[in-house]
N, C-alpha and C positions, 0 to 999 in steps of 0.2 A: 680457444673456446671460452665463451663467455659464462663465470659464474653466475649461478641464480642466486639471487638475494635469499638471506634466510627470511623466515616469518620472525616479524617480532614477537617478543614470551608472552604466552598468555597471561592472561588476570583471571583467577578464578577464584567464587563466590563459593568459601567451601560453608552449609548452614546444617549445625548440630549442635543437641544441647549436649551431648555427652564429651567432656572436656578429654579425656583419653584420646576418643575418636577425635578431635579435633587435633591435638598434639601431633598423634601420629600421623596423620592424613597431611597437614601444614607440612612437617617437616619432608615427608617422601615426596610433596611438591613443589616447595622450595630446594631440594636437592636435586632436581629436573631442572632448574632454570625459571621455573612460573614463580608469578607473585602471587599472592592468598590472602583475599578479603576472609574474613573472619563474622558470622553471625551464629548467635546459640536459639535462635526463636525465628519465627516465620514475621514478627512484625520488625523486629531487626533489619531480616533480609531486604524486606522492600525500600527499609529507610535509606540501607546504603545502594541500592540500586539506582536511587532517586539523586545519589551523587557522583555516581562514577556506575561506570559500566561494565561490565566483567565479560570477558569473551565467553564462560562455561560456568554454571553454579550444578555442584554438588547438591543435593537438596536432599535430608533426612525425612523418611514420609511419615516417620509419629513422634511428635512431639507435641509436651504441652501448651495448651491455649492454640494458637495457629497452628494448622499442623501443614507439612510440605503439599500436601492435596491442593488445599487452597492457597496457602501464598503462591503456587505456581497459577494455580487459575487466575489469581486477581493478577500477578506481573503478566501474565500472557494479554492480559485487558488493555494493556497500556503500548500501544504502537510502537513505541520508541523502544520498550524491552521486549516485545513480543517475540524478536528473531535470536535472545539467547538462549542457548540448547541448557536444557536440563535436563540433567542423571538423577534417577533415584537412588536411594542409599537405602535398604531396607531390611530388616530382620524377619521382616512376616513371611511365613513360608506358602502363606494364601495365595492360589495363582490371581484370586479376583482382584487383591492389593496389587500387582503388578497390571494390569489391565488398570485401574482406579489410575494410576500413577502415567499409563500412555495417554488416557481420557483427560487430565487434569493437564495435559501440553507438553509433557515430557517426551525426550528422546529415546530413553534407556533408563535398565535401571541396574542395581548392582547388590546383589544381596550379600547381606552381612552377615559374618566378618568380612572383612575386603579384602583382597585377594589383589595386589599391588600393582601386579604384574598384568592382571584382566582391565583392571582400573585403568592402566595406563594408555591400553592400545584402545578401550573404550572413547577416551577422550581426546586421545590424536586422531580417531576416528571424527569423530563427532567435532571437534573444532577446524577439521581438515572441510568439512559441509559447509560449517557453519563460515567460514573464509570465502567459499567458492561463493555463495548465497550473497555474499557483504560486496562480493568485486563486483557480480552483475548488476545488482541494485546500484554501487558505485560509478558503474558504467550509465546507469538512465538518469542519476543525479548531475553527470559531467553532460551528455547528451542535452540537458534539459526538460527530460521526459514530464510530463503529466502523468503520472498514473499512481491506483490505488487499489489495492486488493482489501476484498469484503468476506466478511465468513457470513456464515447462517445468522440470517433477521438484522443483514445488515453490518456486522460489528469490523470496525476498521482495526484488520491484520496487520497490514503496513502501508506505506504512503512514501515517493521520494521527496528530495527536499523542495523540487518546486511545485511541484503539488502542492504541500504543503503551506508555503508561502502564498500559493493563489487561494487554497479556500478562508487562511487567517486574515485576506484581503476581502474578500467576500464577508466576513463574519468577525469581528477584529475581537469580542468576548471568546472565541474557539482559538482551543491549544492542540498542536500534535498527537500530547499526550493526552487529551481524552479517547475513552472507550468508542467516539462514533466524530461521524459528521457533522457538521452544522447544520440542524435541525430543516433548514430550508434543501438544504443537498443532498440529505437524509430522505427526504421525501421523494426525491428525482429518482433516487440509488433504490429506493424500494422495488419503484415500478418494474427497474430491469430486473431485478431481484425476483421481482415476480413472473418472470420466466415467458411473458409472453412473447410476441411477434416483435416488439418493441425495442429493436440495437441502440436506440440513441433517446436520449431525453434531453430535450433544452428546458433551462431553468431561467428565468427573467432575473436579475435585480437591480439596485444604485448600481448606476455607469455601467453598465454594457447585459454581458447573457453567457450565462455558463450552459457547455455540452456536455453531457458523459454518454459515454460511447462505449459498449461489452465490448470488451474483447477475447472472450468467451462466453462458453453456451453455460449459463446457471444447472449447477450441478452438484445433488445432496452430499454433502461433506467435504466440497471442493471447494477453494478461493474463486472468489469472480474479481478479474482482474477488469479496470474501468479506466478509461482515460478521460480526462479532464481538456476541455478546450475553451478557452477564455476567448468573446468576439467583445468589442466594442461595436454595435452595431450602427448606432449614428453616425459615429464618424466615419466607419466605410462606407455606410450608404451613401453619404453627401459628397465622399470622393468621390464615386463613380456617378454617381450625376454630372458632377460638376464636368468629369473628365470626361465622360461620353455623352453628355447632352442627353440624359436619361430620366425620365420622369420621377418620386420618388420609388413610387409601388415597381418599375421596371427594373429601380439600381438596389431593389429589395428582392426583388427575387433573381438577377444578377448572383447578390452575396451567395443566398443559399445555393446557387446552380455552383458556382466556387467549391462551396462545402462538399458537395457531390451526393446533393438530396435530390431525389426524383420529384415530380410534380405531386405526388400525391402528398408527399413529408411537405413543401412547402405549401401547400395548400392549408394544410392543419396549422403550422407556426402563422402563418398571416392572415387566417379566418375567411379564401376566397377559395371558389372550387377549379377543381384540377381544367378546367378549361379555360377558365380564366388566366391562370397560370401559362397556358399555351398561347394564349393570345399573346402576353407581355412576353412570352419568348421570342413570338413573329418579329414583334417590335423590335427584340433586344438585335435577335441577329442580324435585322436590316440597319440599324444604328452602328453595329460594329463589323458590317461588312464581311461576315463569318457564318457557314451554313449549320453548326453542326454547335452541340452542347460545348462537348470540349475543347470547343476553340474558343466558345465563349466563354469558359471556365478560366482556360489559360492565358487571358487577355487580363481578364479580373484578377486574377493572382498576383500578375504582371504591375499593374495598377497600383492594390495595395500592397505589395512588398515594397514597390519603389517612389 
């Protein structure tokens, strides 16, 4: 029988100004096996975020100057940190401070005094999530996936890493770790955002045309998960001219029939109406000897893949 690999030790972000609590907290976690970042203030905490990554931050919710409220809203702003889990640490016996503290991106929280033993299985709990979370995202990053999850009015939750390397291509002043999109993608991301009839938005710019595509129904307090689809549309269009003897406006609406847009979508990207569209389809399928849409689809696949 084959052993399972352990998990490697976690790294946790323990942030309190109270040096006691910090003593004793390091050491009960340090004697688990974890290592412990160390922060006594909320602008602390973001600094060393911004250099290393912690699987789990502890986070004390009043402290002075920043207090945990916010450094977790502002780290939750930031895509790159937005997926690590945070525990509150708290004294207040206010049920609303607990609520403040789920609202502000935490996972959990833990009122003080700590209670070592609650702490503990809180956090194998919660990094045992936060694992599962990191291998399927790991999976769409190996995959090559496109995709980027949006919260309310837009704001980018997470992104894999080729997502990311397409839209830094699209916009080469936009970084991961901004709070949103690049202002032109931002724009596309709204529309679906805006909940209408609209699954797909094409976006023009330099060298080719970016898709985002729901792939989910916009939903108050929910992520809307979005995929990205990069065309270069010249140079397909001109293969399939050239390969099929195909007018341009014919090996233009070819690509879009590929994509698996109806006449009325292609009608709207190419500014002619849905019968015109039919006509150049007459043309296409007697050009490639094929009755039916998706054979003409699967010709053109066929085409530019190879």
């Amino acid at each position: 029988m084959t052993a399972t690999p352990e998990a490697a030790p976690a790294t946790i972000l323990l942030v309190d100004d109270a040096i006691d609590t910090l003593r004793m907290l390091t050491a009960a976690l340090e004697a688990d096996g974890m290592t412990v970042l160390v922060a006594t203030d909320g602008a602390s905490a973001l600094a060393v975020t911004e250099h290393a990554r912690p699987d789990l931050i502890l986070m004390d919710a009043v402290m002075p100057g920043l207090d945990g409220f916010e450094t977790t809203r502002r780290l939750k702003r930031n895509p790159a940190r937005a997926t690590i889990p945070v525990i509150f640490l708290t004294g207040l016996e206010d049920g609303a401070h607990a609520a403040d503290a789920l609202a502000a991106g935490g996972v959990d929280y833990v009122r003080k005094p700590v209670h070592l033993d609650e702490l503990r299985a809180r956090i194998r709990v919660h990094l045992a999530n936060a694992r599962s979370v990191a291998s399927a995202r790991d999976a769409l990053d190996i995959a090559g996936r496109h995709l980027v999850a949006l919260g309310p009015e837009g704001r980018l939750l997470w992104l894999t890493r080729e997502a990311g390397r397409l839209l830094a291509a699209i916009d080469p002043s936009w970084d991961s770790g901004q709070p949103g999109l690049p202002p032109a993608v931002a724009d596309a991301a709204a529309r679906l955002l805006a909940g209408d009839d609209r699954a797909t938005v094409r976006l023009a710019h330099d060298g080719g045309s970016l898709e985002l595509s729901r792939l989910s129904a916009p939903s108050s307090g929910r992520e809307l998960l979005v995929r990205l689809v990069a065309a270069s549309e010249a140079g397909a269009v001109a293969t399939l001219q050239a390969r099929h003897s195909l007018t341009q406006r014919e090996a233009q609406v070819l690509l879009w029939i590929s994509y698996g847009k109806p006449n009325r979508v292609i009608s709207e990207i190419l500014g002619i109406s849905p019968r015109t569209v039919n006509k150049h389809l007459e043309q296409i399928f007697e050009k490639l000897g094929v009755e039916t849409r998706a054979a003409a689809a699967a010709i053109a696949v066929r085409t530019l893949g190879g």
